[in-house]
N, C-alpha and C positions, 0 to 999 in steps of 0.2 A: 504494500500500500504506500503511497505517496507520501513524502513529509510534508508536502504542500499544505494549502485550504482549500476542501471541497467541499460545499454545502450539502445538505440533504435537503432541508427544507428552509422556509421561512415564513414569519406569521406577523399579520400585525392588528393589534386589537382596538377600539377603541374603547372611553371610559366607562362602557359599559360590560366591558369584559365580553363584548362580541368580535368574534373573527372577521374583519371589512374584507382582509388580502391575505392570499396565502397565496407559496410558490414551493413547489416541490420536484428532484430533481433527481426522474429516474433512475437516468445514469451513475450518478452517486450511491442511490440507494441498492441497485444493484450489484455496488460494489463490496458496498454493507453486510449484506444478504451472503454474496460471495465468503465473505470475511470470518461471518460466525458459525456456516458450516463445516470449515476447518478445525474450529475448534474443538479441543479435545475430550473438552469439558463435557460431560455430557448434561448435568447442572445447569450451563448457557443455553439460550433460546436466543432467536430473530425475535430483537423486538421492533415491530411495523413498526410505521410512521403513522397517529392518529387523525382521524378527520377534524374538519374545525371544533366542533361539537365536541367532539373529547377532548382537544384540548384547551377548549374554553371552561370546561366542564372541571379540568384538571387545572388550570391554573384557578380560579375560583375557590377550588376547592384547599390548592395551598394555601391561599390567604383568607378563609376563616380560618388554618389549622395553627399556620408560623403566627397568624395575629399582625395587624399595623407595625407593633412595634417588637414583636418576637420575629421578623422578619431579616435578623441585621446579622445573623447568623452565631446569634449565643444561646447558649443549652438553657434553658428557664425549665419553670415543670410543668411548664404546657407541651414542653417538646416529645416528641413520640421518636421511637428507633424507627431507620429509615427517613426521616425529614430532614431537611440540611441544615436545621438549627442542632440538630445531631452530633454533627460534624463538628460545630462550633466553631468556625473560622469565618471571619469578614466578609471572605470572597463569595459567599454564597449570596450577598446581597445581590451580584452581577452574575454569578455563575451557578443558574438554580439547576434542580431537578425534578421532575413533575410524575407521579405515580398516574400514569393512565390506567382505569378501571372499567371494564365494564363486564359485569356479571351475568348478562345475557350468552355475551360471546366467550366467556371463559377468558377472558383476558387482566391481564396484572400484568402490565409493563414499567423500566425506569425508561426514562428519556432525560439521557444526559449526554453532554454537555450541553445545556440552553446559556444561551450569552441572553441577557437581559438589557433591552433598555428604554429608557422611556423616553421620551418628547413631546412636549408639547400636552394634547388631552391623549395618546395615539403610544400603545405597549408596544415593544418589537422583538420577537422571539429570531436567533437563527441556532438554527443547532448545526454545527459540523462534523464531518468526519472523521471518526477515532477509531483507533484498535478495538476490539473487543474488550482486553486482556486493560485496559483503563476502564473501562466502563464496570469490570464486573471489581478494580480497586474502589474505584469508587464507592459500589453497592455494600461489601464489606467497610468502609470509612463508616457508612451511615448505621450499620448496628455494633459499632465495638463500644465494649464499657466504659471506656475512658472518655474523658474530657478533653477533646485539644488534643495535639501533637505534641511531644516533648521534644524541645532543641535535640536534633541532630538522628532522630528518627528516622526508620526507614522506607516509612508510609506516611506521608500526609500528603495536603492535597495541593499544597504549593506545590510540594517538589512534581507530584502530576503533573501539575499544569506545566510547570518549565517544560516537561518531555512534550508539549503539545503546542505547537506552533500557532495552527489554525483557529486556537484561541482569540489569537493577536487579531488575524484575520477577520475572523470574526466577527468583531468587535467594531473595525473598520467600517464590513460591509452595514452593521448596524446603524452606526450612527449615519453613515452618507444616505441612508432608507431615509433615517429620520429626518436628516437635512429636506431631501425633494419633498418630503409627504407634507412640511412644514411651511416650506417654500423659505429654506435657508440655504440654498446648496448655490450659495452666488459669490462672485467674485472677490476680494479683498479692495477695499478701500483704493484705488488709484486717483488722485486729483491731478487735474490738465488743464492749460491756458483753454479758455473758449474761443481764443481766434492764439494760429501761429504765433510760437515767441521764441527768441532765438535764446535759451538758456537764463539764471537766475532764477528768483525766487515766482512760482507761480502768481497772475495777479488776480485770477478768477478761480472759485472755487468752488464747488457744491458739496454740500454734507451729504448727499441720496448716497447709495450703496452705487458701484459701481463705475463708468466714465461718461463725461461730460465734452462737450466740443472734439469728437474725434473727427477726422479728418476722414471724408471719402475715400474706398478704396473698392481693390476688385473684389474681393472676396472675405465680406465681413466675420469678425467674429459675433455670432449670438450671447445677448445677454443669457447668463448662465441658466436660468430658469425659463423651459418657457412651454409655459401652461397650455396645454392642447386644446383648442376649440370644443365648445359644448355648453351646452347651457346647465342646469344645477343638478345636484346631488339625485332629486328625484329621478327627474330622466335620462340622465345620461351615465349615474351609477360609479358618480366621485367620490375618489378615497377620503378627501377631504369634506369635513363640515364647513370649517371656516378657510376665508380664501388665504391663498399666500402672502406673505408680508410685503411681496413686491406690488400688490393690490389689483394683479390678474385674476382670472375665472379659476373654478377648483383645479386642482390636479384629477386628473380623471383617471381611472385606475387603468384606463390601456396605455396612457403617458407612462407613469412607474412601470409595468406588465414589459412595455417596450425599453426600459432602461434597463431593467435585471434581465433581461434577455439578452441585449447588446454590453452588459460590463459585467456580465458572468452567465455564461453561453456555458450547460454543460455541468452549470454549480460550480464551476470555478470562477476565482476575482480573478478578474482580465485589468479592466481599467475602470477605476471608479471614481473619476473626476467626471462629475457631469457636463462642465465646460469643455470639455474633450467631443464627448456623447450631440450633446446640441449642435456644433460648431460641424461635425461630420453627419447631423440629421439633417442640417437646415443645408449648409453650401452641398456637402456630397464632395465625390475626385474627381480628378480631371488628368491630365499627363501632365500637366505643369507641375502638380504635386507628388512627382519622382524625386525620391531623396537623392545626392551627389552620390554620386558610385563610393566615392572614398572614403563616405562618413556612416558609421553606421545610425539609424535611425535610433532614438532613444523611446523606451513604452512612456514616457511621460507628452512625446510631444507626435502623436500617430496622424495630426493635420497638421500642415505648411503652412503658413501665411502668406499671402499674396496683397502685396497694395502698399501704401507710402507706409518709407520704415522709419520708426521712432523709438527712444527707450523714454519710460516714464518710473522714476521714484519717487517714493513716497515715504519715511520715516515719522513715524506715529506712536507717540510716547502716550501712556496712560499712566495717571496721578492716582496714586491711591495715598491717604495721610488720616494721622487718627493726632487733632490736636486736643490736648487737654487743659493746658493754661496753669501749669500744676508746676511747682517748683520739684518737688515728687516724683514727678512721674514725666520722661523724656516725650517729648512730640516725635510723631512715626511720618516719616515721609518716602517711600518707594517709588521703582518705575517701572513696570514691564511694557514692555515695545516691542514695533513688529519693522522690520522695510518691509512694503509692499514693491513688487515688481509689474511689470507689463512691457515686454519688450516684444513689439512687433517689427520683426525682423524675418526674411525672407531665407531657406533656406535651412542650415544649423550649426549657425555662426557660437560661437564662443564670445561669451561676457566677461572685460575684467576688470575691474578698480581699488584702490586701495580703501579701507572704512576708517578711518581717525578719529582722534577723538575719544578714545577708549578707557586712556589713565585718567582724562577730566570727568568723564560720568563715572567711573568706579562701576565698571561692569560687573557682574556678580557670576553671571552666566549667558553663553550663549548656545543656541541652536539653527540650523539648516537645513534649508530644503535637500531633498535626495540630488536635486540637478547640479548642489554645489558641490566644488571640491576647494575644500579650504585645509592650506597649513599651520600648524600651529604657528599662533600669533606673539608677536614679543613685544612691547614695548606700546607705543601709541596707535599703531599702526595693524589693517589686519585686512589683507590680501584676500579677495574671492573672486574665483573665475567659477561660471556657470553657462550650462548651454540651456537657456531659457526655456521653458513648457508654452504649449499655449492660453491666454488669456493672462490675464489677475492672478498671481501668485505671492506667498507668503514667504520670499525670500531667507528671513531670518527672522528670531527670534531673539529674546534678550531678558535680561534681570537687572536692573543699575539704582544707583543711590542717585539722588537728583543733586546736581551739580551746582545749580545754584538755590536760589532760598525757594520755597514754596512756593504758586502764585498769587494763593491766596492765605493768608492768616490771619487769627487774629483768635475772636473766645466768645462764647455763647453761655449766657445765664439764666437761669428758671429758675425764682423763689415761689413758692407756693407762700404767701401774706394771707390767704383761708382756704379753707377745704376745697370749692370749686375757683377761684382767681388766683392767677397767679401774677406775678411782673417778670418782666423779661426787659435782657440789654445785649445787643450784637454791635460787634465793632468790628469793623474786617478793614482790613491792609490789603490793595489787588497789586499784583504785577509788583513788586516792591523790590527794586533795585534791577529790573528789568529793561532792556535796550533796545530800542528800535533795529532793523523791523520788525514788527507784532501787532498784533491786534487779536482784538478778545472780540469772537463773535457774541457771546450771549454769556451771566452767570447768574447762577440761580443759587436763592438757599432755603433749603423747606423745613421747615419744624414738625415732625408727624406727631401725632398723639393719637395711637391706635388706639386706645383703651378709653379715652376718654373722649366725651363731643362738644365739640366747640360751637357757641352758642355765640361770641362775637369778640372782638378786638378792640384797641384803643392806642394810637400808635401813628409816627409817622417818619416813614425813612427818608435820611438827609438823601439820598436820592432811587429812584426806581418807582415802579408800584408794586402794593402788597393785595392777595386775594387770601380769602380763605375755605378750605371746605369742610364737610362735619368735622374730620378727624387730622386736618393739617393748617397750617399757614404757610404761604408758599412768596415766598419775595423775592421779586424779577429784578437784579439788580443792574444788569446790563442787558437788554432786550434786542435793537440793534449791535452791527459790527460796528466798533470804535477801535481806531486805531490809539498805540501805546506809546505816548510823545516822550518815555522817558522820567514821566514823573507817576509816584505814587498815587494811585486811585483808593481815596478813603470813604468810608461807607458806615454809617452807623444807624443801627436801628432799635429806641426805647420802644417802652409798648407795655399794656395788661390786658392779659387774657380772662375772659371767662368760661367756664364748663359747665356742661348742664350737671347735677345736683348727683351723689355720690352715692348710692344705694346697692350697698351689697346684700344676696340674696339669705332668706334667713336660714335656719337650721331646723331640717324638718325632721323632729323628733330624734328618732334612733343617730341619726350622723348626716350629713350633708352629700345633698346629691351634684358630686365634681362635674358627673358627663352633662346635665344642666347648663351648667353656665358656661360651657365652654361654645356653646353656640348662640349665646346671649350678649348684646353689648353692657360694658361694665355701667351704664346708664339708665339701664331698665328699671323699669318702676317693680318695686315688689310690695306685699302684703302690708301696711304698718305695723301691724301684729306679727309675733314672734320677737325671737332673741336675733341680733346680730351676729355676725360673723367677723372671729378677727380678721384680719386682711393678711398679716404675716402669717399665720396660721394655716390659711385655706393656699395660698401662695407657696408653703410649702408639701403638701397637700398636693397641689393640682402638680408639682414640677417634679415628683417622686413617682408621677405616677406614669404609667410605662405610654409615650404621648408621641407622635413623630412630630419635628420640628418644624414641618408646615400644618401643621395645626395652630401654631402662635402668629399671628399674625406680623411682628417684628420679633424675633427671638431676645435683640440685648435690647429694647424697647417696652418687652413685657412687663408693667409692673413694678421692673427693678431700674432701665437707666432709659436715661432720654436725651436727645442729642437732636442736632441742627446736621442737613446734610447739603451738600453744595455739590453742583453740577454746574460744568463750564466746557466751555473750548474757543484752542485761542490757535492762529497762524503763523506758524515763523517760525526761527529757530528751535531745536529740540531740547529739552530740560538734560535729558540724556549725557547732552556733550557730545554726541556723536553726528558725525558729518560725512557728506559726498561731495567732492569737486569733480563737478560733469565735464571740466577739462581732462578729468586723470581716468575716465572710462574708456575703452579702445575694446572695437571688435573685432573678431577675426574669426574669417577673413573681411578685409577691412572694408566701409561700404560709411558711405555719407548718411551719417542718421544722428538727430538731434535727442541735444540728452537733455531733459529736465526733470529736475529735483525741485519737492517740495515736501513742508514738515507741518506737523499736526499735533498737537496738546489738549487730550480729553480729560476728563476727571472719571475714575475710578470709584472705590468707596470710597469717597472723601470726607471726614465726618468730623465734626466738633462737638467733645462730648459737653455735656453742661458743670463747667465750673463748680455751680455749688451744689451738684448731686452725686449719684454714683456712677462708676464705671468702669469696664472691666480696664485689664489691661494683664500684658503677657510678663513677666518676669525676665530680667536680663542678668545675664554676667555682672 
């Protein structure tokens, strides 16, 4: 049998635990089949592949047994032998196994390995192809008396899975499913001049996914997603309820049907980039798209491009910062960032340029695409030559310490002065020691109060406007693009709040009913009769009890801390420290094509906890 990944099946549910789409994959199963009549075991059995119905029947049926929160793969004494909470290890969260039953047919199957994963409202089961001889370790994992695996063991189900490649695979083909079915399977971020510009800094920009003012050519690339004709769900029998994010018609389930047939023909992963897939549905071949005899073609890039050649970068730092205002306790500022690529280039020319800049942001870590081949890097400096794929690619990845100060700081306060009002005082510092070019399209700072409902405000900021809704206040501080002259942009915002009236539910007799109010706003009116309920009492109470963390509506919000969160993005130079000079990019073989670079600064979680309340924080050296 193959080390490769071969599918057998795949499945995908919606929130209703019905099977929308299934795909299953003779040829593999056949090979299956082949597989476990060698064995010698006479003990082993073919286990089929189930209809949807059994398997909807059978994943259901695990999750009344593992429970919401017995699901995470630890032994409780809910857990029964044979269930993967059995097992006891993590992985079972993503790598379940599902007992098909049905007592008509005389049937008791495992079916394992299932890769697990979710998106969006929409389950996605793929099960791959294993040895027997794993399937029936695993069956034994699930009835031994122990608990766990003991370091350095010679059965547990990590070391499985390391022996099992098409795990990885897997995994892949899962989530690129969830990507189209979602309508995320699009491009990386590239932004372009909207009319010709011969190099520097881009002067038109669009925040949409995707590119903007591309220049005519012969043979366009398609936008990454593109939703098949048909009108809705009812008649035309779309995998989708709700439409794509790009704001097309559903996915229709013969568009998917048509993509796992063309990027795994046979149950094997061929090529699973759907920009690939689109780009040879929509143009097709022609003889023009013969690769040069003396290159060989790479699986990343199976269309040519044809038409004006250009390369377009893009470096895009994301701000994540937890300020506290706390002599205590250190303010957190991070970076992770991506270069986007797009190099529409004819042929399959080699890319190369040096990246700098590397000791000024305090790189932490990087990563690369498969196309690149990079040496280890020394000093400030860091060499990559790559032979571009087609469309929007995610050149590199990254980890950095942000190079110069924040761009936005400052401290957020909430005293509660009575039970439902409180006062509040924000004071923020923008751009603060920052240099032209830049400009800050738009920043926002929102105060949520999941728990409690906001009845009205009192307040006026020294500039923007502020709105509010039941459960936030939300303050537009920069609305339009305004350009960064260089000077500090100060911003302060007093205010009192009020909340609708504080009524915790009472205690009915024997002991308080938790599952109650957990689907209750904390503002609900209750009885005036009965006894009260302490609030730290029931708080600790509701958080011992076994709860998944989307159940809480903000997890460090709940109850315990409260914080101001700020959303921005600004254009110009990278917080990173990292740079490209479109003079020092050279292709080859060598061909007239303009380079331009441009840089992007989004906010992350960016968060300002409240000064005079609580909140967590992580423990340092």
């Amino acid at each position: 049998m193959s080390s490769g990944c071969n599918i057998r099946a795949l499945w995908i549910l919606n929130n209703q635990d019905v099977v929308i789409f299934s795909r299953k994959f003779p040829v593999v199963e056949k090979r299956w089949r082949a597989s476990c009549q060698k064995e010698s075991d006479d003990s082993f059995k073919y286990n089929r592949l189930p209809n949807d119905s059994e398997l909807a029947a059978a994943f259901t049926d695990r999750k009344k047994r593992e429970g919401s929160a017995r699901g995470f793969g630890l032994r409780v004494s809910q857990s029964v032998k044979g269930s993967d909470s059995w097992v006891d290890d993590p992985i079972t969260r993503h790598v379940i196994s599902l007992r098909i039953i049905n007592e008509e047919k005389g049937v008791n199957d495992l079916l394992w390995p299932l890769v697990l994963h979710l998106k969006g409202p929409y389950t996605i089961f793929v099960l791959p192809l294993v040895e027997p001889h794993h399937l029936k370790s695993y069956s034994s994992m699930c009835h031994r008396s122990d608990c766990g695996s003991a370091i350095g063991a010679d059965e547990s189900i990590s070391s499985l899975l390391l022996d099992l490649p098409c795990i990885t695979g897997s995994f892949i083909v899962a989530h690129t499913i969830g990507d189209v079915i979602v309508g995320e399977a699009m491009e990386p971020e590239v932004f372009v001049a909207a009319s010709p510009s011969v190099g520097g800094l881009l002067d038109s920009l669009t925040g949409s996914i995707g590119i903007t003012g591309i220049s005519a050519r012969a043979k366009p690339v398609v936008a990454p997603v593109a939703a098949s004709t048909g009108s809705g769900m009812a008649a035309s029998g779309a995998v989708m309820s709700d439409a794509p994010k790009m704001g097309s018609r559903s996915l229709e389930k013969d568009a998917l049907r048509t993509f796992v047939n063309n990027a795994m023909p046979f149950g094997t992963p061929l090529d699973m980039s759907y920009t690939n897939f689109s780009a040879i549905k929509t143009t097709g071949f022609s003889s023009a798209d013969v690769p040069p005899a003396e290159r060989r073609q790479p699986a990343w890039k199976p269309h040519l491009y044809r038409g004006k050649q250009r390369i377009l970068l893009t470096i895009h730092d994301t701000v994540h910062a937890a300020m506290y205002d706390r002599e205590e306790i250190p303010d957190s500022v991070t970076i992770s960032g991506k270069v986007n690529c797009r190099a529409e280039l004819e042929g399959l020319p080699d890319v190369s340029f040096p990246l700098t800049g590397l000791d000024t942001g305090h790189i932490e870590s990087l990563s690369f695409h498969p196309c690149a081949q990079v040496p280890e890097h020394g000093g400030d400096r860091q060499a990559i030559t790559f032979s571009p794929p087609l469309g929007s690619f995610v050149l590199m990845r990254y980890q950095a310490l942000c190079s110069v100060g924040p761009p936005v700081k400052g401290f957020y306060q909430l005293s509660m002065v009575s039970e439902n009002e409180g006062a509040f005082l924000i004071k923020l510092s923008l751009v603060e020691g920052y240099k032209v070019p830049l400009s800050m399209e738009f920043c926002t700072l929102t105060m949520p109060f999941p728990r409690r409902r906001v009845i009205s405000f009192d307040g006026t900021p020294s500039m923007g406007t502020v709105s509010n809704t039941d459960h936030s206040l939300e303050w537009k501080i920069i609305t339009n693009a305004r350009t960064v002259s260089g000077k500090t942009i100060e911003a302060t915002f007093p205010g009192t709040i009020k909340f609708a009236p504080w009524q915790a539910p009472k205690r009915p007799g024997s002991g308080l009913m938790l599952e109650s109010m957990a689907d209750e706003d904390s503002d609900s009116e209750t009885e005036s009769s009965g006894s009260m309920v302490n609030v730290e009492d029931y708080l600790m109470e509701k958080m011992n009890k076994d709860l998944k963390a989307v159940d809480l509506d903000e997890p460090f919000c709940w109850q315990a801390y409260n914080f101001a969160k700020v959303s921005f993005k600004m254009i110009g130079p990278s917080l990173s420290g990292m740079s490209i000079d479109p003079k020092s990019v050279s292709i080859f073989p060598a061909v007239r094509a303009p380079v331009e670079i441009s840089a992007q600064v989004t906010s992350g979680d960016y968060i300002l906890w409240n000064t005079l309340g609580k909140c967590p924080v992580a423990a340092t050296p």
